[in-house]
C-alpha positions as CSV (number, residue, x, y, z in Angstrom):
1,X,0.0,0.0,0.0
2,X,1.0,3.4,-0.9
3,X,2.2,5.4,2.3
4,X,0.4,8.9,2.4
5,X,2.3,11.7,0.5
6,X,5.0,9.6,0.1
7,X,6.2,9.5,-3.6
8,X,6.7,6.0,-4.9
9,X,10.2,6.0,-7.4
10,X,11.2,3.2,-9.7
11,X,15.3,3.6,-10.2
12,X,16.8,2.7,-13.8
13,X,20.7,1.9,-13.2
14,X,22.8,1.2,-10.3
15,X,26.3,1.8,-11.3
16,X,28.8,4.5,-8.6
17,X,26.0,7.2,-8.9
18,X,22.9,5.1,-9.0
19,X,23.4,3.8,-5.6
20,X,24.6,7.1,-4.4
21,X,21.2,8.0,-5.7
22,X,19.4,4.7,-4.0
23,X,20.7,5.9,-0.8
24,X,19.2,9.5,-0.5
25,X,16.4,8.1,-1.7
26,X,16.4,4.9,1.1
27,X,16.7,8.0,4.0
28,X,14.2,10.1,3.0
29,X,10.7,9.8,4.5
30,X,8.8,11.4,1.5
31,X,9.8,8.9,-0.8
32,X,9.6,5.1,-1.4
33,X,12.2,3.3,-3.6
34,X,10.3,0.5,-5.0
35,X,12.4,-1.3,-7.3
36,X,15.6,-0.8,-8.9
37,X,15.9,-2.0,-12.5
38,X,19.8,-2.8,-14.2
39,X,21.1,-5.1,-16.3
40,X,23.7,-7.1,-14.1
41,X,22.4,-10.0,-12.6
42,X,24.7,-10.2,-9.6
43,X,22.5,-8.7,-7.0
44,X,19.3,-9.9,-8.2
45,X,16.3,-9.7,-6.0
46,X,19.1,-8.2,-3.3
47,X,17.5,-5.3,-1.1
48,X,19.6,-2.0,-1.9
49,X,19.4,-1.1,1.8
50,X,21.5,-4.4,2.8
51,X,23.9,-3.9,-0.1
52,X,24.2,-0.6,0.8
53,X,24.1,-1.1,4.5
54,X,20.9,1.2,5.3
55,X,18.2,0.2,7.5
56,X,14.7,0.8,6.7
57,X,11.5,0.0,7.9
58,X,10.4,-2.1,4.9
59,X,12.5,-4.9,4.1
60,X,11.0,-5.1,0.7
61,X,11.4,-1.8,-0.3
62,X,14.5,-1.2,-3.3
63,X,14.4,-5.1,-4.7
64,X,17.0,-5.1,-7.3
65,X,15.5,-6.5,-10.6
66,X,18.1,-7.4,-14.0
67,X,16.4,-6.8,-17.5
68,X,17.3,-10.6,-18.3
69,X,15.4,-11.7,-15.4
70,X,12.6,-9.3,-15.5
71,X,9.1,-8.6,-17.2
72,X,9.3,-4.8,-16.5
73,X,5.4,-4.2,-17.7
74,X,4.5,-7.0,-15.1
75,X,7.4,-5.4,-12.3
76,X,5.5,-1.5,-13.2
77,X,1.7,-3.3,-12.9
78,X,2.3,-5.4,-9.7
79,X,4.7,-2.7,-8.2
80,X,3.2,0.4,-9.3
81,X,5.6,3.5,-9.1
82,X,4.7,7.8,-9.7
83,X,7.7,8.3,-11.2
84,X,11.0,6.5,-12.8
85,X,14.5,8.1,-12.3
86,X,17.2,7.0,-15.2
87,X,21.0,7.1,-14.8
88,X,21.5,3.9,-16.5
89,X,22.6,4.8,-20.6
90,X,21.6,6.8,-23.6
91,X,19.8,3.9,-24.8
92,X,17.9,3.3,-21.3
93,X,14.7,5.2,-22.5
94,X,14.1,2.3,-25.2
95,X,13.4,-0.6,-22.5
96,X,10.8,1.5,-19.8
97,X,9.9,4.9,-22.0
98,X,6.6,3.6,-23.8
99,X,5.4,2.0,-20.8
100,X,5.9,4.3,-18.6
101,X,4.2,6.4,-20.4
102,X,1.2,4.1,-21.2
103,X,0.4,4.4,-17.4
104,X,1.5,8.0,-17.1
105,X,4.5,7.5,-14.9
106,X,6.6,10.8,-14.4
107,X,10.0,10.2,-16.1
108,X,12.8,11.7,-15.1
109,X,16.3,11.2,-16.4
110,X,20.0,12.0,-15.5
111,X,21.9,11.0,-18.7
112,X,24.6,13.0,-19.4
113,X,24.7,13.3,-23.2
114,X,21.5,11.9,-25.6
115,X,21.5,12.0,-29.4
116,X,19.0,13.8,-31.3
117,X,17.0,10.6,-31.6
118,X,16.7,10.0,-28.0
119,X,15.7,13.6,-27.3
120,X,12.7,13.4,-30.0
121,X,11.7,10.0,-28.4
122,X,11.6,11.7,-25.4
123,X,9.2,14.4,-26.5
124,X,7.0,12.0,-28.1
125,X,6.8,10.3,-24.6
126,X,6.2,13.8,-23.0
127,X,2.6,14.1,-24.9
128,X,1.6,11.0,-22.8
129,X,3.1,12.1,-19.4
130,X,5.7,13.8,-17.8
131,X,9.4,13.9,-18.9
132,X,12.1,16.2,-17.4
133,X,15.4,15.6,-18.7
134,X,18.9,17.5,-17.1
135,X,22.3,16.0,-18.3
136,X,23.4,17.4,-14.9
137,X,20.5,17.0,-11.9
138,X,22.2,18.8,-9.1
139,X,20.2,21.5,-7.8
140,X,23.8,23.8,-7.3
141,X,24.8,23.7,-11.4
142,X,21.3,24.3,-12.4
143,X,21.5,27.7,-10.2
144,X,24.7,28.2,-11.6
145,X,23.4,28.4,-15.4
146,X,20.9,30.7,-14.5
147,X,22.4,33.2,-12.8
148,X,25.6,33.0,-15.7
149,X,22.7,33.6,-18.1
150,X,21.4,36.6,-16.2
151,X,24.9,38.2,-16.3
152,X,25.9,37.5,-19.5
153,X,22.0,39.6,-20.3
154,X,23.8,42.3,-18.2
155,X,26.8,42.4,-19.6
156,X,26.7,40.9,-23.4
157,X,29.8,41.7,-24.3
158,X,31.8,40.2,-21.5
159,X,34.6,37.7,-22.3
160,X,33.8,34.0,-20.8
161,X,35.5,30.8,-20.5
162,X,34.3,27.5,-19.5
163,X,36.3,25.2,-17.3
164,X,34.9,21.9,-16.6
165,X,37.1,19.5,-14.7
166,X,35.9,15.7,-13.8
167,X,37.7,12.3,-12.8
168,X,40.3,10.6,-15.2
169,X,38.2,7.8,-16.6
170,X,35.5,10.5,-18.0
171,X,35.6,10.7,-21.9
172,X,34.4,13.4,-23.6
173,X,33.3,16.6,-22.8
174,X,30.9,16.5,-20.1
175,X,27.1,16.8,-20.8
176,X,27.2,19.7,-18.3
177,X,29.8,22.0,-19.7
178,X,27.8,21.5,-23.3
179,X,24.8,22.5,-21.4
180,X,26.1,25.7,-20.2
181,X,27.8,26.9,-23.6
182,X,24.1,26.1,-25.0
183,X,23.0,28.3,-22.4
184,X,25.2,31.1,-22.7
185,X,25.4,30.7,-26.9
186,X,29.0,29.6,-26.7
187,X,30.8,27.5,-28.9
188,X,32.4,24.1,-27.6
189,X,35.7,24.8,-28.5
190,X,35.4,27.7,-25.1
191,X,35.6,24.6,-23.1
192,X,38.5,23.6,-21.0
193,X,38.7,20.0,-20.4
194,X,40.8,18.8,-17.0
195,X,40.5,14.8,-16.2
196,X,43.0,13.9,-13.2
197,X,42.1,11.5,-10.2
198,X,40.0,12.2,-7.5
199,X,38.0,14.9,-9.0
200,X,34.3,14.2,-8.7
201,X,33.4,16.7,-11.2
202,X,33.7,20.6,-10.9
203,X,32.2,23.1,-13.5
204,X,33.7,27.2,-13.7
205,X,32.4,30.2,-15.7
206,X,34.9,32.6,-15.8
207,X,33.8,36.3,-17.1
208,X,36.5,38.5,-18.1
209,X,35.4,42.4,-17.4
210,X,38.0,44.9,-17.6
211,X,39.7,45.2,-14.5
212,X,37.6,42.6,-12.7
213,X,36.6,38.8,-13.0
214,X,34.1,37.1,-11.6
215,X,33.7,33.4,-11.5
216,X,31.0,31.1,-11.0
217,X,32.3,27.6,-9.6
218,X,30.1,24.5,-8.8
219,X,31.8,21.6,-7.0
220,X,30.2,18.1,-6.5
221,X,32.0,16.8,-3.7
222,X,29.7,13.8,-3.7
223,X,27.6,11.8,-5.8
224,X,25.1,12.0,-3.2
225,X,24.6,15.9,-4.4
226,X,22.8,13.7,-7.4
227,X,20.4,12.2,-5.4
228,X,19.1,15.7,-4.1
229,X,19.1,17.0,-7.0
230,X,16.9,14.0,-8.1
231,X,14.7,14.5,-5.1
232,X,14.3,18.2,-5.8
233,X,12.9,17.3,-8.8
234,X,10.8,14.7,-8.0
235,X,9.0,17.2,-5.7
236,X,8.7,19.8,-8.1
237,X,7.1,17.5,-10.4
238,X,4.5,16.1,-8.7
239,X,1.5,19.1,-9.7
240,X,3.6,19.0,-13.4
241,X,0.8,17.8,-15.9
242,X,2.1,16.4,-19.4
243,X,4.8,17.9,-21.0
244,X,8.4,18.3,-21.1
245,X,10.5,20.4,-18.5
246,X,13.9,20.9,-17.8
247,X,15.5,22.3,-14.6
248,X,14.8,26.1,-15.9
249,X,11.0,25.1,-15.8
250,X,11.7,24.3,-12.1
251,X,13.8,26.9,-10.9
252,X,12.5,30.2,-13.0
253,X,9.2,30.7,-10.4
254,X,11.7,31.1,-7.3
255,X,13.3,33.9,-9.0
256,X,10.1,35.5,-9.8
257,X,8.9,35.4,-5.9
């Protein structure tokens, strides 16, 4: 049975940052973790709160399900969720998204970079229910972009760079950084890439006026900051109707109060 007020989540991936997700979402009252969906089979039917070593009430709640194993229409009908959270792949969307949206569960994903194909699949889901996409779901960058948008509208013809630093195994240019030169109409080639261990991932606007700089830095110093972010979201969604949002949809009403 559904707990009152409390938002039921269905998690897509548990890779570093899925159970750093999992385990915000295990510790937080407003929220049930139903099931977690991924496509290992080593944990199978495991409970994320013993593999992660939280205690909860329910010893049921989180099971950990592997597509091979796993009929995910029957897992979404007999354990009904409001909403599904991705961090599993680009490709992720293609095993849940048209179910989901058959029985208008929110979807909400965390994938870094998606192809143009993925993002129009997306919107054709987001005329059945409601989709919010962010290739980076902490609350802290999404602030960030806004208030570098607001200055650069202050100041147009400031000089800015784009510093995005992240751990040594990351290839690529990170989702994030893209994001914010979309945002700020800059072109990719203003990005400075840094990968060196032990860097979580850290993002820096730097705008060049004369005589003065200022700088806009956003540090994750855990993945956890992910699973706030997610939850922030979740919250926020929950009077949404159909349609796509993104984390501007969110955030723009708090500046306007």
């Amino acid at each position: 049975m559904k707990k009152r007020n409390t938002m039921r989540i269905g998690l897509i991936g548990f890779g570093k940052t899925g159970k750093a997700v999992a385990s915000v979402i295990l510790q937080n009252e407003d929220f049930e973790l139903r099931w977690i969906l991924r496509r290992k089979k080593l944990l199978d039917h495991r409970s994320a709160a013993d593999v992660l070593g939280i205690e909860v009430k329910n010893s049921d709640e989180g099971l950990i399900y592997s597509t091979s194993n796993t009929n995910l229409e029957d897992l979404m009908d007999t354990c009904p969720v409001d909403a599904i959270i991705d961090f599993s792949s680009g490709e992720g969307i293609y095993t849940y998204g048209e179910s989901a949206a058959k029985r208008k569960i929110k979807i909400i994903s965390a994938i870094s970079h998606y192809k143009p194909k993925e993002i129009a699949f997306f919107k054709s889901l987001s005329q059945q229910t409601t989709v919010f996409w962010s290739p980076n779901i902490t609350l802290g960058v999404n602030y960030l972009m806004i208030s570098a948008k607001y200055l650069k509208k202050i100041a147009p013809w400031v000089d800015i760079e784009i510093v995005e630093e992240h751990f040594k195994g990351k290839e690529g240019t990170s989702g994030t950084a893209l994001k914010i030169a979309e945002v700020l109409d800059m072109d990719k080639t203003q990005i400075n890439s840094i990968r060196a261990g032990g860097i979580v991932g850290r993002h820096e606007i730097i705008f060049g006026f004369p005589y003065q700089t200022v700088r806009l830095i956003h540090e994750s110093i855990s993945r956890e900051a992910f699973g706030n972010g997610v939850l922030f979201v979740a919250e926020n969604l929950k009077e949404k109707g159909v349609g796509f949002y993104n984390f501007e949809d969110l955030l723009l009403p708090y500046f306007a109060d």
